[in-house]
N, C-alpha and C positions, 0 to 999 in steps of 0.2 A: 417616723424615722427616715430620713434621710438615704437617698438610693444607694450610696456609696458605704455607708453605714452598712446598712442591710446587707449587702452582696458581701462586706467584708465580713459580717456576723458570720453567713452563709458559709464560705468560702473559706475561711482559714480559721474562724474557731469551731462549729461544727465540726466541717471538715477534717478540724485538726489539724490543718494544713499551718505548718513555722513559716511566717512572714519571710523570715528574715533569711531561711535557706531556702525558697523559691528564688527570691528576688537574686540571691547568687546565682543559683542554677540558669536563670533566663539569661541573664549578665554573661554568666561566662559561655553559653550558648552560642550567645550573639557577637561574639569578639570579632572585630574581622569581617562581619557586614553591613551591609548601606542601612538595614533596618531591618526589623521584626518583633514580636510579639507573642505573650502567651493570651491566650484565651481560655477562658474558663465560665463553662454553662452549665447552669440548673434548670429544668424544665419540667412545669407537668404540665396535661393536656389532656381534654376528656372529649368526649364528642356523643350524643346521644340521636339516633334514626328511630323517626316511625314513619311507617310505610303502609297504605292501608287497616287503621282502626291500632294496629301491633307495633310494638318496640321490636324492633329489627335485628338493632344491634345497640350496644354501650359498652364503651372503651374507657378505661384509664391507665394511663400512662405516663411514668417516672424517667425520663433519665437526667445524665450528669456525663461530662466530661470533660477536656481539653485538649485544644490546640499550640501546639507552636510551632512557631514561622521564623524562619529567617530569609532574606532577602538579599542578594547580591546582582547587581544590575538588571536584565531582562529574567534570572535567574531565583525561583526560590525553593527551599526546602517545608517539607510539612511533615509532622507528625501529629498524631492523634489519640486519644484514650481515654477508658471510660473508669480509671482506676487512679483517682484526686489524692497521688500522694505523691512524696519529695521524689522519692526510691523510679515513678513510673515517668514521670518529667523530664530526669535524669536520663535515664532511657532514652527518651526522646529527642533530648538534647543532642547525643550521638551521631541520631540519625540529620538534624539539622545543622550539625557540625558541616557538614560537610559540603556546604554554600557558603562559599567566601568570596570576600571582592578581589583582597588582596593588600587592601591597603589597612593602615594603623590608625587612622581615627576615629573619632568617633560615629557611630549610628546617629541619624536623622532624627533631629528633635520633634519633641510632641508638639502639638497644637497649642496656638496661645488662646484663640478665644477656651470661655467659660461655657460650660454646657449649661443648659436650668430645664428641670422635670418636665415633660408635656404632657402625663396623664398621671394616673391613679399609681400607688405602689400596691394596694390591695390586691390580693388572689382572688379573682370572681370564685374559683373552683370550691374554695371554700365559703365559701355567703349563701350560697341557696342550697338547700338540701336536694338529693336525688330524686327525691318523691314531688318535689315542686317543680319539675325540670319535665320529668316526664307528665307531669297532670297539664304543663303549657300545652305540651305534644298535643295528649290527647282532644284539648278544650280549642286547638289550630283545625285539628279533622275536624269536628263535631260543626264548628262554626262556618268552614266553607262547603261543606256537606248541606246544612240546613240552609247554607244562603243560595249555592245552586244546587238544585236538583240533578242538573246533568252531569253532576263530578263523578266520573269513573275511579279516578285515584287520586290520592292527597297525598304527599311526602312531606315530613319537616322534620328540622334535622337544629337540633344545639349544640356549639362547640365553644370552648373557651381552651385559654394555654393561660400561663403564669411563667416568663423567664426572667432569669436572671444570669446577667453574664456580668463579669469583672476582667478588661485586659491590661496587663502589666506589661509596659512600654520597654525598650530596650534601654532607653533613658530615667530607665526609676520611676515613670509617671504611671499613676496609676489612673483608669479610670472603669466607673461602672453602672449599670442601670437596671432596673427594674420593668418589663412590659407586658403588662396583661393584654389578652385579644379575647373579645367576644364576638358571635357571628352567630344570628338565624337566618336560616333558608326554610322556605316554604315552594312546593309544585304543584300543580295540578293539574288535570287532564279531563277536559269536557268534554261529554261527546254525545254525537246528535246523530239518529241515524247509524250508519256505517264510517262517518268522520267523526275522529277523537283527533283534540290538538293540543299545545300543553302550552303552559303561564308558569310564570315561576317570578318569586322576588326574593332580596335576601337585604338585611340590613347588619353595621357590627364596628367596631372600631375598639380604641384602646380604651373600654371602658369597662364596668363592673355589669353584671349580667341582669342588675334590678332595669337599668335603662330602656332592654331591648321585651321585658316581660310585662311593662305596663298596656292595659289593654287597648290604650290607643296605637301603640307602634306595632305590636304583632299584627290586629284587626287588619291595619293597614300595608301588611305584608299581603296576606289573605286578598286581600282587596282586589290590590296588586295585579295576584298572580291570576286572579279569575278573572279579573278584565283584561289580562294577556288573551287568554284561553278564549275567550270570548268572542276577544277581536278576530283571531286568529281563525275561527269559526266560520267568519262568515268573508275570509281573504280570496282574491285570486289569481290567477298565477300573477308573475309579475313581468313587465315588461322589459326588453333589452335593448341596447343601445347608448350610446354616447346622450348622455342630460344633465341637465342642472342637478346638482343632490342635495337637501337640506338638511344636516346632520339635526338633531333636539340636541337639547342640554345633558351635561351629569356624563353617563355611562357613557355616550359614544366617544369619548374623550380617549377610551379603549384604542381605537384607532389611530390615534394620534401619539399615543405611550406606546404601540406597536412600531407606525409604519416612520415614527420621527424618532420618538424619545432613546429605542435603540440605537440609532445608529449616532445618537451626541453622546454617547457614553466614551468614556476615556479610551480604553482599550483598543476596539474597530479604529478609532482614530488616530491613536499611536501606530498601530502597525499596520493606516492607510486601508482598510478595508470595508471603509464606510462612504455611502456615499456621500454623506458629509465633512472628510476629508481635507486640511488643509483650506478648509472653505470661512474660519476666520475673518468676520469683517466684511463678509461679503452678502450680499441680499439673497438670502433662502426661502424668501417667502413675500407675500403680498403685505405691502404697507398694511400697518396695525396689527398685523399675528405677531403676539409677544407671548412665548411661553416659556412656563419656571416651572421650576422642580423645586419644592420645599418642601422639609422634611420637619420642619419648624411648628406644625399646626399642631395646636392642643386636642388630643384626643381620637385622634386620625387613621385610621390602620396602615397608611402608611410611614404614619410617624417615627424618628425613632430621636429619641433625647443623643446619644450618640453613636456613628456606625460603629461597627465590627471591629474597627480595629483603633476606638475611641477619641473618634475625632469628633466635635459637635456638630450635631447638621445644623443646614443653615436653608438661606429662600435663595435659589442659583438661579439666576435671570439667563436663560441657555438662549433663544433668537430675542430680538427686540426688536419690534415694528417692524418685523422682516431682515434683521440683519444679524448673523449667527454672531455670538459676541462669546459663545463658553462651553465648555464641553463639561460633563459629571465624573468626578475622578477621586481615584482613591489613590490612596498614596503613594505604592510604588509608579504607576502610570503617570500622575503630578510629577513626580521628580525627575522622571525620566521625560516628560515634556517641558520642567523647566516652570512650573505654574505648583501654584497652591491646591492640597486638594481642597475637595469640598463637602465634605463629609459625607461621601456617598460607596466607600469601602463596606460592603456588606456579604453576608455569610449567612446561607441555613443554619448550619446547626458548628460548633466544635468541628465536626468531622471533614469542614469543607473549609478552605483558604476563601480569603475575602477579595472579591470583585468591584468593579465597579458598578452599581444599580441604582436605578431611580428611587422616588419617595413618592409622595406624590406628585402628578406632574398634569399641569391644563393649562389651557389656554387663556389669558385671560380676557375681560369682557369687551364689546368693541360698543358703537355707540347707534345700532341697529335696534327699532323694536321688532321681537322678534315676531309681531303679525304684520309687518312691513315686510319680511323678509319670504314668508309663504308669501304676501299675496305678488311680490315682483316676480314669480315662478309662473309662467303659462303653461309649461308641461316639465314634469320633474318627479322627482322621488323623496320623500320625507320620512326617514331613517330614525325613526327613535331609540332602539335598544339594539345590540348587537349581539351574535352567538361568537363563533367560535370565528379565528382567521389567521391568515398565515405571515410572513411579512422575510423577504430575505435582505440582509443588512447592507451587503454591499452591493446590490444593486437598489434597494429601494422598495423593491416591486412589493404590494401585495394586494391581497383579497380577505373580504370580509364576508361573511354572514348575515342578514339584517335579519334580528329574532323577530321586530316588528317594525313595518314600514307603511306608506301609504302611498296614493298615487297623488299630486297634485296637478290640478287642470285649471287654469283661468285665475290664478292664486288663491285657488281656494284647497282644504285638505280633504280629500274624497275616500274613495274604496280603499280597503286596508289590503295590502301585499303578499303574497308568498312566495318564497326563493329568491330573493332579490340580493345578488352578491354585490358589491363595492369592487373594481379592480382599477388599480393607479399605480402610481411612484410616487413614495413620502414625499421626496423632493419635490416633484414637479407639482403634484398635489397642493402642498403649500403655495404653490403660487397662482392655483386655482380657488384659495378665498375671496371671495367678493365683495360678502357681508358678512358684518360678524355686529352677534348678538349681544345685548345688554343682560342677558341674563345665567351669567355664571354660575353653575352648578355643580358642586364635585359628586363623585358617585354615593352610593350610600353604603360604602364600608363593605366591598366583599371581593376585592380584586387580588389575585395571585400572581404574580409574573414570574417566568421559567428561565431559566437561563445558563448553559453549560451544565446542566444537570440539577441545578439548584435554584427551589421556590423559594420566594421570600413576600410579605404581605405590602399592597401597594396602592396607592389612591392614582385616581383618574377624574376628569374635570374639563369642562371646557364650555362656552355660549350656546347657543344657538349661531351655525354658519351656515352659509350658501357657497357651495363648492360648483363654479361653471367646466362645464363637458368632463366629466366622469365616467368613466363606461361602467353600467349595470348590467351584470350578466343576470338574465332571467328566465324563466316556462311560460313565458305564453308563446303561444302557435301564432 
C-alpha cells in the first residue's frame, strides 16, 4: 500500500477523523498567515537491554498526536495534542489563531517536486517475535564471552520504531510517510589485570529487523566491539600538541556534521550567528572538500522520504570544492531568506515545531589512496572512531573525543592512543584539509543529532583525510 494511503487509512478512517472538517479547521486556522500546518503522528517503539547474561529492561511504547503551526514572518504559533479528534484541533486552532501577518492572501504554496518511498513501509515491531529478540540478546553474550575470555561485561541492546506521520498544508496539499528504524548496539569491556577498557559497535537504518539478525552482521558487531576493547588495552596515553591528523573513513564524519554541518543550517544563518554567515560564494575550505547533505539515500537512518513539514528531501550540495554555495533550510527560514527550502524542516515528535536539520551529511571522496595519505605523516595522529564532543556554532570552536586513535611515526600506523582530543575551528579546520581519501564511507546507521532540545536520526560520512597542524590535547607527560 502506498505511504499516503496507509497514513490516510491510519489517520482519518481508524481514527475517525472527517477529512473534510479537518481540512476546514487547518484552513480557517491559517487565514491571515505566511504559512503552516497540521501535523499528525503515529508511533510505536520498543527497545529490548541485556546487560550481563540478564534482560535489563524491555519497553514498548504507543503514542499518537498532533501539531499545528501557523507562521507569520519571524513569528509562529504551536499547539499540540495527544487527542486525534475534530473538537481537540479546533481547540488548538484558537491557540494559533493568534499569529498573523496581517495581510489577505494567500499562505505559501507547497512544494512542486514529487516525493518517492526510500525504504520499507513494513513495522519491523511486528515481524519477529519477542522471544527471537531477546534469544539474539542472549546468543550476542554467549559468543563474545566464548570468543574473549577477558570480557568482564557484555551489553546489547534492540530497538526498532514504526512512524507514521500525515501533514496537511495550509494550501490543501496533503502529504505523508511511512518510517521504520531499526538499530543494534552491542559493548563490551575487557579486562586484564587491574585495566578494563570498553569496545562498542552499533549498526541500523530504515530497515526491517531480519537485516541487522543474520549471523553475519550481528557476529560482526561483536567483532567490532572486542577489537575496540582490545586495542584499547594495550593504548598509551596520547601525545599533545599542534600535528598532522588523519581522520579514517565512515564515523569520524561526526566531526564534520558537528563542527560544519551546524553552522550551514538555515537558521544560525538567517539571524547571523554562524560562523558561516553571509559567506555565500565564498571559499570555506580547501580545494576539493565538497560536502552534501542528502536525505535521498534508500534505506539510511537519516533518510526521510519527506520533512516534517512535507517537503521532499532532496541531495543539497552545501560547500563545493571549497566554495559555500547553500545553506539547509526549511521553510519558514527559506522564505524569509528569499531561497527554496530544501527539505530539511524536521521535528521529534508532534509535540515539537519543525527546524531546520541535517539528513545525512559527508564529505565526499577526493582522489588520495588512503595508504598514500598515512604514509606522507611523519609524526601525527590517526583518529578512527570518535566519543563524544562539543562544537559552539557561532564561533566554530570545538573538541572532540577520539574513542580510538593511533600514533603515526615515519608514515607508518604505530601504538594505539588514549585521551587524545581533536581541538580547532570548523571553519578554519576546513581549510586544513590536505588530502582527501578515495574511500567514502558513511557511518553504519546509529547517529543521533540534538538540537534546541530535539533528537532526530542522522547519517554521517566522509573519506579518509589529512587535516595539517590541529592541536591534540593529550596525557602523556
Amino acid at each position: 500500500m502506498p505511504h499516503s494511503a496507509m497514513a490516510h487509512e491510519l489517520f482519518f478512517d481508524r481514527a475517525g477523523l472527517d477529512e473534510a472538517a479537518i481540512r476546514r479547521a487547518v484552513a480557517e486556522s491559517l487565514v491571515g498567515a505566511d504559512d503552516g500546518e497540521l501535523f499528525l503522528e503515529y508511533r510505536q517503539s520498543e527497545t529490548v537491554v541485556l546487560d550481563d547474561r540478564q534482560i535489563k529492561s524491555a519497553s514498548f511504547d504507543t503514542a499518537q498526536g498532533f501539531g499545528l503551526r501557523a507562521v507569520a514572518g519571524e513569528a509562529h504559533g504551536y499547539a499540540h495534542g495527544t487527542e486525534l479528534t475534530e473538537a481537540a484541533i479546533r481547540r488548538a486552532a484558537e491557540t494559533v489563531r493568534a499569529v498573523r501577518s496581517g495581510h489577505s492572501g494567500k499562505a505559501a504554496q507547497g512544494p512542486h517536486r514529487v516525493a518517492r518511498p526510500l525504504y520499507t513501509s513494513l513495522n519491523p515491531l511486528a515481524q519477529v517475535p519477542f522471544e527471537d529478540k531477546v534469544k539474539l540478546l542472549e546468543e550476542i553474550d554467549a559468543y563474545a564471552r566464548a570468543k574473549d575470555s577477558r570480557a568482564r561485561q557484555v551489553s546489547a541492546s534492540l530497538s526498532g520504531s514504526w512512524q507514521a506521520v500525515c501533514i496537511l498544508r495550509a494550501d490543501g496539499a496533503l502529504a505523508a510517510d511511512i518510517r521504520p528504524m531499526v538499530r543494534l548496539n552491542v559493548s563490551v569491556v575487557l579486562g586484564e589485570g587491574d585495566r578494563m577498557e570498553t569496545g562498542g559497535h552499533g549498526i541500523g537504518g530504515r530497515i526491517a529487523y531480519g537485516a541487522l539478525m543474520g549471523l553475519a552482521d550481528w557476529r560482526h558487531c561483536v567483532d567490532e566491539a572486542l577489537r575496540q576493547a582490545d586495542i584499547n588495552l594495550g593504548s598509551i596515553p596520547a601525545p599533545a600538541g599542534e600535528m598532522p591528523v588523519v581522520l579514517g573513513p565512515g564515523w569520524p564524519g561526526v566531526m564534520l556534521h558537528e563542527a560544519v554541518g551546524h553552522g550551514l543550517e538555515g537558521d544560525f544563518n538567517r539571524k547571523s550567528t554562524s560562523a558561516f554567515s553571509g559567506k555565500i560564494g565564498q571559499r570555506v575550505a580547501s580545494p576539493g572538500v565538497t560536502v552534501v547533505d542528502d536525505g535521498t539515500i534508500p534505506d539510511r537512518r537519516g533518510s526521510i522520504s519527506i520533512d516534517d513539514e512535507g517537503t521532499p528531501s532532496a541531495r543539497n550540495v552545501l560547500i563545493e570544492d571549497g566554495i559555500l554555495v547553500g545553506y539547509l533550510q526549511d521553510r519558514m527560514n527559506a522564505r524569509l531568506m528569499g531561497v527554496a527550502p530544501t527539505g530539511n524542516g524536521r521535528r521529534q515528535s508532534y509535540a515539537h515545531a519543525p527546524i531546520p536539520r541535517m539528513t545525512n551529511t559527508f564529505m565526499l571522496a577526493g582522489d588520495k589512496d588512503p595508504a598514500e595519505i598515512i604514509a606522507s605523516v611523519s609524526k601525527g595522529i590517526y583518529a578512527v572512531n570518535f566519543g563524544g564532543g562539543q562544537v559552539d556554532i557561532t564561533s566554530g570552536k570545538f573538541v572532540f573525543s577520539a574513542s580510538e586513535a593511533y600514533l603515526i611515526e615515519n608514515g607508518k600506523v604505530g601504538q594505539a592512543v588514549k585521551g587524545a582530543t581533536l581541538i580547532g575551528n570548523g571553519p578554519d579546520a576546513l581549510t586544513r584539509v590536505s588530502m582527501i581519501g578515495t574511500d567514502l564511507l558513511l557511518d553504519p546507521g546509529i547517529g543521533t543529532c540534538g538540537k534546541d532540545g530535539q533528537g532526530v536520526p542522522v547519517g554521517v560520512g566522509q573519506p579518509t583525510l589529512r587535516m595539517d597542524g590541529l592541536t591534540v590535547g593529550g596525557t602523556a607527560v
